[in-house]
N, C-alpha and C positions, 0 to 999 in steps of 0.2 A: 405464679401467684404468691404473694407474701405475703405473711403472718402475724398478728399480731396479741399476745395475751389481756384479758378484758384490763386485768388490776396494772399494768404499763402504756395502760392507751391513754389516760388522763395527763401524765408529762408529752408524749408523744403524738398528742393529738392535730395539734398545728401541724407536723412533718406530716404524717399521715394523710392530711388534707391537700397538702401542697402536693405531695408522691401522686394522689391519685387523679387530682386536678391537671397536674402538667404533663403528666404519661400514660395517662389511664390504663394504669396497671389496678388489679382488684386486691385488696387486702379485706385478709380474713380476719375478723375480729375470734380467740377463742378462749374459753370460760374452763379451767381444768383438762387441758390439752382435748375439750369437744371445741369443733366449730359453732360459733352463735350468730353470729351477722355478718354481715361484708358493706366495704367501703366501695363503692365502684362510681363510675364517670356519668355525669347527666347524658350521654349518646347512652348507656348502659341502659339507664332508665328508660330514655325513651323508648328505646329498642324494645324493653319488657310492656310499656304501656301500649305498642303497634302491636304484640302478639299475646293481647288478651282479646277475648271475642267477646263470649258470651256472660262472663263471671269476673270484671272487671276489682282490679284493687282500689280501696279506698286511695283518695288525692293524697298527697306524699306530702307529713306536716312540715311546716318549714321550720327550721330551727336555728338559731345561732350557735355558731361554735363553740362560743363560753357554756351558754347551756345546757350544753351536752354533756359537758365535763363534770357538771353538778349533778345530773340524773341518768348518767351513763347506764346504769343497771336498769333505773325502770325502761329507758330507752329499748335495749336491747332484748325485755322479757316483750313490747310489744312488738317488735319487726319479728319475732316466734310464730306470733298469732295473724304476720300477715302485712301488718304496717309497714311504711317506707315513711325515709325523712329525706330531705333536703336540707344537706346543713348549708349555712350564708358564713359568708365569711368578708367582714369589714361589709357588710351588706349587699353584696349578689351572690348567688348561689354558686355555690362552690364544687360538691361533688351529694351523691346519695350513699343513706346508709340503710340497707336491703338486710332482709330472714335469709335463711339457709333455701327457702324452698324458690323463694326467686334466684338468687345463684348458682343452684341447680338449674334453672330453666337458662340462664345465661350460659353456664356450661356446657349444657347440651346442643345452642345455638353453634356455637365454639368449634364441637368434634360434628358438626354436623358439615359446619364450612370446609374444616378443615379437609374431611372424606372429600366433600367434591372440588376441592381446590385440588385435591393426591390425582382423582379420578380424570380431571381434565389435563394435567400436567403429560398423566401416565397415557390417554387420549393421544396428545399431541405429540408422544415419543413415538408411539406406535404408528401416527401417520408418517411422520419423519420416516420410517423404517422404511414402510413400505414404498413411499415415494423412490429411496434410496435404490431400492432392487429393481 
């Protein structure tokens, strides 16, 4: 995951968008070396919006990328309290910019595949094994 400080994300915003649009790698936006938001991929989002049940997040506002760059701060105190945005870029949606507490819930997704991605791997050595004797 890469990183990125709140007060150098204004010059580096375009690259950030592009980074996480064409590799859907997550970047962590952070405020005084704390994490405050993340940039992650619309399959990201979707992903959070399929594993919400009962306590659903508000619709994620759309934003343009210019305008981001102008209210960067109040952006980021509301993705805190839960918000998500879709920022547009030349006019289609480009990538999301998510709170701490839904990247957590992405992360956990993450080490959760990853376990049984290990578990069936380690599964199918062990058949191998046996078959083998």
């Amino acid at each position: 995951m890469e990183r990125i400080g709140l007060h150098e994300l204004p010059e580096s915003l375009g690259d950030v968008v592009n980074l996480v649009r064409n590799s859907r790698l997550r970047v962590v936006v952070e405020e005084h070396g704390e994490p405050r938001a993340a940039f992650v991929s619309l399959e990201d989002l979707e992903l959070l919006g399929s594993l919400e049940r009962s306590d659903p997040a508000p619709a994620p506002l759309g934003v343009e990328v210019a305008d981001i760059r102008k209210h960067l701060s109040e952006r980021v105190a509301e993705l805190a309290r839960g918000a998500r945005a879709i920022l547009r870029q030349k006019g289609s949606d480009a990538v999301a910019l998510i709170g701490l507490r839904d990247l957590r819930v992405l992360e956990g997704v993450d080490a959760r595949l990853d376990l049984e991605a290990a578990k069936r791997l380690l599964e199918g050595e062990i058949g191998r094994a046996d078959r083998a004797t």
